[in-house]
Residue frames as a rotation matrix with the C-alpha (Angstrom) as fourth column:
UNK 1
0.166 -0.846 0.506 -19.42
-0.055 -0.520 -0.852 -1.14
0.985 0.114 -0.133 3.99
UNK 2
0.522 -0.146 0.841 -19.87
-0.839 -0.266 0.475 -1.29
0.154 -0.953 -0.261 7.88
UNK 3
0.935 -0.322 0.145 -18.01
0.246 0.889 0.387 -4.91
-0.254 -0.326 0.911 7.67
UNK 4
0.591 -0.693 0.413 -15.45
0.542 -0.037 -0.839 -2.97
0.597 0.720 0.354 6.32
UNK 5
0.165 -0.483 -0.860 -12.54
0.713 -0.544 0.442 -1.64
-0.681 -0.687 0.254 9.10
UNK 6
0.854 0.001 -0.521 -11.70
0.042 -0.997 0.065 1.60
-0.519 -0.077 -0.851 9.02
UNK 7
0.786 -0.616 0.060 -8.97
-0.149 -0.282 -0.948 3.15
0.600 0.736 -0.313 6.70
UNK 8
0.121 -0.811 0.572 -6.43
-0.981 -0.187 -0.057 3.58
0.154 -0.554 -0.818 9.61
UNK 9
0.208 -0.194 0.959 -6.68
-0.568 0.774 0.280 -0.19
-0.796 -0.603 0.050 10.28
UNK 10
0.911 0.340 0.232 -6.16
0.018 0.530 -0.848 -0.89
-0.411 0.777 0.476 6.70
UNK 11
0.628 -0.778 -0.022 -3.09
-0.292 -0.209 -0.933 0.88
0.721 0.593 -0.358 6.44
UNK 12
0.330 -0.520 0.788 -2.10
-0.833 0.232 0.502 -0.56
-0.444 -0.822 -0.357 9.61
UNK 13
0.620 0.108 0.777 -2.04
0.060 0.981 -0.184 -4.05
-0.782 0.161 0.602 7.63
UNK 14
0.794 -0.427 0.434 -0.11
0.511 0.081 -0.855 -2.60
0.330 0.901 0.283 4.77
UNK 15
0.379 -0.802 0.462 2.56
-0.925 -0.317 0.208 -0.79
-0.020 -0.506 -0.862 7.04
UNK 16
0.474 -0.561 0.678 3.56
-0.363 0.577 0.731 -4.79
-0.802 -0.593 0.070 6.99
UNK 17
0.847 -0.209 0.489 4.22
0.504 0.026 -0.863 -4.87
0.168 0.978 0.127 3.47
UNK 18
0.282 -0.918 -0.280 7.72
-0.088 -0.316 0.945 -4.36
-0.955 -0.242 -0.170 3.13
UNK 19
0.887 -0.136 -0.442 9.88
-0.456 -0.420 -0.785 -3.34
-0.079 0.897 -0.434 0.30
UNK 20
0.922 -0.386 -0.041 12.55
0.287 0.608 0.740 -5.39
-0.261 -0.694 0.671 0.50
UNK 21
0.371 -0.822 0.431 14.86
0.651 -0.101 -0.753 -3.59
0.663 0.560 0.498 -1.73
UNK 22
-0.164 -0.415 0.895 15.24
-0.282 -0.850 -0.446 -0.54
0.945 -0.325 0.022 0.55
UNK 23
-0.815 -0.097 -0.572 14.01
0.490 0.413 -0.768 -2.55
0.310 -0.906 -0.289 4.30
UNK 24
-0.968 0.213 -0.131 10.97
-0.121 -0.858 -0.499 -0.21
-0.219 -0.467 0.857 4.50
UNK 25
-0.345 0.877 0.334 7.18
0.548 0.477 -0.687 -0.46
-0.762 -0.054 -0.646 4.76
UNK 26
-0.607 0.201 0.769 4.89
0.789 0.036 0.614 0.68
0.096 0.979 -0.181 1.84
UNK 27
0.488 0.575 -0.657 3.11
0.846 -0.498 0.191 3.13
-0.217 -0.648 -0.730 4.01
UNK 28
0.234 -0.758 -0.609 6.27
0.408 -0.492 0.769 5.22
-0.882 -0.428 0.195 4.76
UNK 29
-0.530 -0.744 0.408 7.27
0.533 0.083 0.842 4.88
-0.660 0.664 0.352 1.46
UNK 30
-0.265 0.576 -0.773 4.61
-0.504 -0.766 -0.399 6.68
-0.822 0.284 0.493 0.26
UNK 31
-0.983 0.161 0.082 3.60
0.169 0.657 0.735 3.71
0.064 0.737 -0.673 -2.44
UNK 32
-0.481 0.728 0.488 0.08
0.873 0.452 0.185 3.96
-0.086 0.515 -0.853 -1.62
UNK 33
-0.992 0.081 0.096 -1.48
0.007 -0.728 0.686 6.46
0.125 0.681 0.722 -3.27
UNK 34
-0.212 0.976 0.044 -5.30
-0.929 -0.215 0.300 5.93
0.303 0.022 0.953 -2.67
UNK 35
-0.846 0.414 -0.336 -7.32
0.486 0.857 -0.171 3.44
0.217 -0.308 -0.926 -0.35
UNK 36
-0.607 0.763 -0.222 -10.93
-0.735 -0.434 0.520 3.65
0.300 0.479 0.825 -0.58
UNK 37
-0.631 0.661 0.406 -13.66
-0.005 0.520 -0.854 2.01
-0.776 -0.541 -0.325 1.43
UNK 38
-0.778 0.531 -0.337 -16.41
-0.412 -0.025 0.911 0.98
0.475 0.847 0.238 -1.17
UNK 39
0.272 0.954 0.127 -20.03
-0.958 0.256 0.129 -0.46
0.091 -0.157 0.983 -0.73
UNK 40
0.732 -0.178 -0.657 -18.27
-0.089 0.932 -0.352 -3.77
0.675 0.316 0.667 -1.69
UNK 41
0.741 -0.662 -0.115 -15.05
0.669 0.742 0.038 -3.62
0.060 -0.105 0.993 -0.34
UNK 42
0.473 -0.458 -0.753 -12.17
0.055 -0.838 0.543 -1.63
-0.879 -0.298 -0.371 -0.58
UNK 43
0.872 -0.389 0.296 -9.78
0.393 0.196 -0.899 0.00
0.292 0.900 0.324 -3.75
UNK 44
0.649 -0.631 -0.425 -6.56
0.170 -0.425 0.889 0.50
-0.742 -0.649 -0.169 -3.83
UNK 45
0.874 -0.480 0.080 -4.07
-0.070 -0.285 -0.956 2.69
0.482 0.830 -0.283 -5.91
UNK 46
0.707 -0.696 0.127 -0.17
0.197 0.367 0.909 1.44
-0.679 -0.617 0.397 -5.29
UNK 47
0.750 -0.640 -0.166 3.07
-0.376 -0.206 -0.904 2.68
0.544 0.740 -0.395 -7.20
UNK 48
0.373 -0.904 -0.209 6.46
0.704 0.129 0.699 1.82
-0.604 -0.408 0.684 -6.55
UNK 49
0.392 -0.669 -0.632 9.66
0.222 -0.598 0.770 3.52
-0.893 -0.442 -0.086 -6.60
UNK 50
-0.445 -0.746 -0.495 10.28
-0.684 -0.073 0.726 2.83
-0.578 0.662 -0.478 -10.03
UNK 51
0.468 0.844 -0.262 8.09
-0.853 0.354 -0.383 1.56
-0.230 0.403 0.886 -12.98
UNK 52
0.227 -0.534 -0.814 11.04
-0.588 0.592 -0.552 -0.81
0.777 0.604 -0.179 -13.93
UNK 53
-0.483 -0.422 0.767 10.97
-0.867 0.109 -0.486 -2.52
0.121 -0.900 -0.419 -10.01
UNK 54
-0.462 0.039 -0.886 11.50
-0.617 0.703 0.353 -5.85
0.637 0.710 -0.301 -10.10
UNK 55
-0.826 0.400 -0.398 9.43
0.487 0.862 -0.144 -6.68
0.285 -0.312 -0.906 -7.41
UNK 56
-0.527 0.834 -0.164 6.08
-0.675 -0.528 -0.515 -4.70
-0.516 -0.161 0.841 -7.71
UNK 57
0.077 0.900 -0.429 3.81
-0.376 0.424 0.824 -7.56
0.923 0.098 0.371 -8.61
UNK 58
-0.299 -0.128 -0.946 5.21
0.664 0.684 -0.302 -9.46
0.685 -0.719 -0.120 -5.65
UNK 59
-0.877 0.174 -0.447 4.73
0.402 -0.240 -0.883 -6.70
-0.261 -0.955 0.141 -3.34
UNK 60
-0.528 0.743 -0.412 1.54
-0.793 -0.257 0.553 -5.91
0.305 0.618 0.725 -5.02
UNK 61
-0.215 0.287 -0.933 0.57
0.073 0.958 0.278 -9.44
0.974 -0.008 -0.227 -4.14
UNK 62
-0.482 -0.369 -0.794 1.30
0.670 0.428 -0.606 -8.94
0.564 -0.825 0.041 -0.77
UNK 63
-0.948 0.100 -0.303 -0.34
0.175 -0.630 -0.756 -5.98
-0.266 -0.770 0.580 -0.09
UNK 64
0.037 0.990 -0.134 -3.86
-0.667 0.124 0.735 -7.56
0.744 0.062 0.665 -1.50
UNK 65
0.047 0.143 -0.989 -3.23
0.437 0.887 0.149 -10.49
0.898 -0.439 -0.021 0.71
UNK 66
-0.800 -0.590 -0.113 -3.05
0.306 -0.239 -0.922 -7.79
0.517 -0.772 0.371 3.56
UNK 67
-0.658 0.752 0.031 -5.81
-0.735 -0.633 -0.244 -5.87
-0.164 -0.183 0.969 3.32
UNK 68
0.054 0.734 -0.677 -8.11
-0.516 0.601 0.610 -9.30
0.855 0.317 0.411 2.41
UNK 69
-0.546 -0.245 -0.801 -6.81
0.457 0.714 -0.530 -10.80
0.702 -0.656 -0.278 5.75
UNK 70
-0.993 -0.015 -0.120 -8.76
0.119 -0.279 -0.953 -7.91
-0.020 -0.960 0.279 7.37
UNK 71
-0.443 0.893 -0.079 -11.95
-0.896 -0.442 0.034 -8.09
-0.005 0.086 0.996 5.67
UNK 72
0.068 0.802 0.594 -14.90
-0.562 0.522 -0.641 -10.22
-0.824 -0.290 0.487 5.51
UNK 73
-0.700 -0.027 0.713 -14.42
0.601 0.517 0.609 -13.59
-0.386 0.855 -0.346 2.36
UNK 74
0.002 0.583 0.812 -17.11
0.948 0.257 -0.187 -11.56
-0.318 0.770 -0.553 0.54
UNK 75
0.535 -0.154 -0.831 -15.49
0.008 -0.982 0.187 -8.13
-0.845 -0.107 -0.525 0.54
UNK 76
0.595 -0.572 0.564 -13.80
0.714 0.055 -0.698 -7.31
0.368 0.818 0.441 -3.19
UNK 77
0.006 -0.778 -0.629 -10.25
0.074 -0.627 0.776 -5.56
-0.997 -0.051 0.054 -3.21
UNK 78
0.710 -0.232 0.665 -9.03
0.702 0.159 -0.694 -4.20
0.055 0.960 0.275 -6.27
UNK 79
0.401 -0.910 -0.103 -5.63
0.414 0.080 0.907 -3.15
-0.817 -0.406 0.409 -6.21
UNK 80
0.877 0.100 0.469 -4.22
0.449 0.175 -0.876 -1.32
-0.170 0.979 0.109 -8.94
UNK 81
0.081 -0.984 -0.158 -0.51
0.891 0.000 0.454 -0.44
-0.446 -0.178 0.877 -9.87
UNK 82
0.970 0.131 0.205 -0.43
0.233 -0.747 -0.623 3.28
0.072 0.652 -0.755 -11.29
UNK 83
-0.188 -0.974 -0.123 2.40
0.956 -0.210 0.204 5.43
-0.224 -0.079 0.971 -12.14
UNK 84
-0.449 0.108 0.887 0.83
0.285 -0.924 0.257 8.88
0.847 0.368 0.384 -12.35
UNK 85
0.499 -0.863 0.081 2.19
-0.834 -0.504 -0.224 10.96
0.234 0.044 -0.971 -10.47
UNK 86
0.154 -0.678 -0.719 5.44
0.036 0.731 -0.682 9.58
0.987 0.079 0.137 -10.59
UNK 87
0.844 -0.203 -0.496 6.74
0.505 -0.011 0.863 8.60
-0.181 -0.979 0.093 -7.08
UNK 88
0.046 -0.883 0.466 9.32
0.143 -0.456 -0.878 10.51
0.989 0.107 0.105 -5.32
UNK 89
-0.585 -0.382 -0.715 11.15
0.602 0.385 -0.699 10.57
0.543 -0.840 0.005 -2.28
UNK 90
-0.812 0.324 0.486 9.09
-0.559 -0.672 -0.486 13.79
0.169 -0.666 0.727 -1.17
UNK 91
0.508 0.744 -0.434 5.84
-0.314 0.629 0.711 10.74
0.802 -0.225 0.553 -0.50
UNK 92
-0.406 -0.156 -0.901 8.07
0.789 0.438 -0.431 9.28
0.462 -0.885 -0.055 2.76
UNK 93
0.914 0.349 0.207 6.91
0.019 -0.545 0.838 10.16
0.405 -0.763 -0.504 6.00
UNK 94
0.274 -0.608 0.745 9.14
-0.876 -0.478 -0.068 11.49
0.397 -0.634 -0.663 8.42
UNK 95
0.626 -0.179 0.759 9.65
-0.448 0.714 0.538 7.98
-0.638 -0.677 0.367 9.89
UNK 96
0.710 -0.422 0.564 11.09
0.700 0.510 -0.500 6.93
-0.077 0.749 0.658 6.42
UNK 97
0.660 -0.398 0.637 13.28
0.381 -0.553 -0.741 9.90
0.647 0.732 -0.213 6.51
UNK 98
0.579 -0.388 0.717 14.77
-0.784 -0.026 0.620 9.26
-0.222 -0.921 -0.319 9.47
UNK 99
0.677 -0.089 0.730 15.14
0.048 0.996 0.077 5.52
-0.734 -0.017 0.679 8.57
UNK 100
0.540 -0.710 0.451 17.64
0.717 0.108 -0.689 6.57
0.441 0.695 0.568 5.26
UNK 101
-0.285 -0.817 -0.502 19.15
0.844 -0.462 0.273 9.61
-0.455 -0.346 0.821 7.36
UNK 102
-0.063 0.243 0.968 17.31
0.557 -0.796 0.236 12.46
0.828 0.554 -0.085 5.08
């Protein structure tokens, strides 16, 4: 686990993961739901806005290929898409709620 950066630099790497439907990082948006240093590697739990959103594998995709760009080639991710709890706008930070005007 010590080859593994720290959480805050992990979600730095997924703050570049953009939604593209709404212009807004996954961070803000309150999509991820659970990141998790492991002995191995690291796990992540990720929802979107909307189980029917037609681009959550793609940004799924994108936000393993983030977090693998910061670890060691023999570090496992595992990524998983949940929908419990549903999302809702109360998950943005304050920077996202600025960014729509809430």
């Amino acid at each position: 686990m010590s080859q593994v950066p720290e959480t805050g630099l992990l979600l730095q790497a997924l703050r570049g993961v953009m939604d593209p439907e709404v212009g807004m990082n996954i961070v803000d948006l309150g999509l991820v739901y659970r990141l998790e240093r492991t002995e191995t590697g690291v796990e992540i739990d990720l929802t979107m806005t909307s189980p029917a959103c037609p681009m959550g594998e793609s940004i799924a995709e994108e936000a393993e290929q983030a977090v693998r760009a910061c670890l060691p080639p023999s570090a496992q991710v595992t990524l998983a898409l949940v929908w419990s709890p549903p999302w809702s706008p109360e998950r943005m930070s304050d920077e996202a709620r600025r960014h729509f005007g809430w």
